[in-house]
Steps between C-alpha positions, in 0.01 A plus 500: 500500500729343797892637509732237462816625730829360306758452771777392275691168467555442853151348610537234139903440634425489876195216422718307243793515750303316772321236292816407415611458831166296582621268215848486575387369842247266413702367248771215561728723431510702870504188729361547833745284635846659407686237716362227229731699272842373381710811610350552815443154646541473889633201637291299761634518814605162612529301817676181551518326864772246504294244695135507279319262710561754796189681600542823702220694699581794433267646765736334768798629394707736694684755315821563596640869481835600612451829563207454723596202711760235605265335725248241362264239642315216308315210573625167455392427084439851462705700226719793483654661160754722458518663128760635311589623107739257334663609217722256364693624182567822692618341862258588743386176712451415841548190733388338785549338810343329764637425852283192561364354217283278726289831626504604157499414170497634176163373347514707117640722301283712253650661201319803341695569186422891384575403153497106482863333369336336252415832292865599449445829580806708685477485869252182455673329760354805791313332754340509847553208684338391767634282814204301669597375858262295722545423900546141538562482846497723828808676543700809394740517227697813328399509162768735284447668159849617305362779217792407244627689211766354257625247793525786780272552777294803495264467756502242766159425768471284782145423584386269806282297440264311788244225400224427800 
């Protein structure tokens, strides 16, 4: 005659506790997707160029970046960017510049809202906005970028700029 071993109520418990969980999950009532949910729904991050018919390469695009040069050189029709957070409803901006606006132009400006305006959430208004210059002509020009916050300068770069 075989011996049954009786291990208690913890096998029976242990196996009911995980089927459940295999239902719970398979179920509609665990979605996969939690940011489908109406608590935890993430806005889509936005962007919004001010001149849509503008198409930018962004493969020949110079970066600009303050703390690693003041020195640039472009070709004429090739673009440079310099990007910045803007921040509206809290005061932190930034403006521009140029020298000689017939070396270079500003060509764009892309928005990337972190929370888009429209989804009146707090702080919706937080962006990074990007300034899209092109060389128009050959020359040098000073190109200079004022960091604001709440109307004061914070930070202020000079970068020269020469298109060949």
């Amino acid at each position: 005659m075989p011996t049954i071993i009786n291990f208690g109520i913890f096998p029976k418990t242990f196996f009911m506790l995980i089927l459940l969980l295999v239902l719970v999950q398979n179920s509609g009532f665990a979605q996969k997707n939690p940011e489908k949910t109406e608590h935890s729904k993430k806005p889509k991050k936005g962007k919004k160029s001010k001149n849509p018919k503008t198409t930018v390469n962004i493969m020949d695009t110079i970066s600009i970046n303050p703390l690693r040069s003041s020195d640039y050189t472009i070709k004429v029709g090739q673009n440079i960017s310099y990007s910045y957070v803007e921040h509206g409803s809290v005061g932190i901006g930034s403006e521009y510049s140029v020298e000689n606006n017939k070396v270079l132009e500003l060509k764009d400006k892309v928005i990337t809202y972190k929370n888009p305006a429209n989804t009146g959430l707090p702080g919706g208004d937080e962006a990074s906005l990007r300034l899209i210059f092109t060389g128009k002509e050959k020359g040098t020009t000073t190109l200079t970028i004022k960091n604001m916050f709440r109307g004061s300068v914070e930070d202020e770069y000079q970068f020269k700029i020469t298109v060949d």
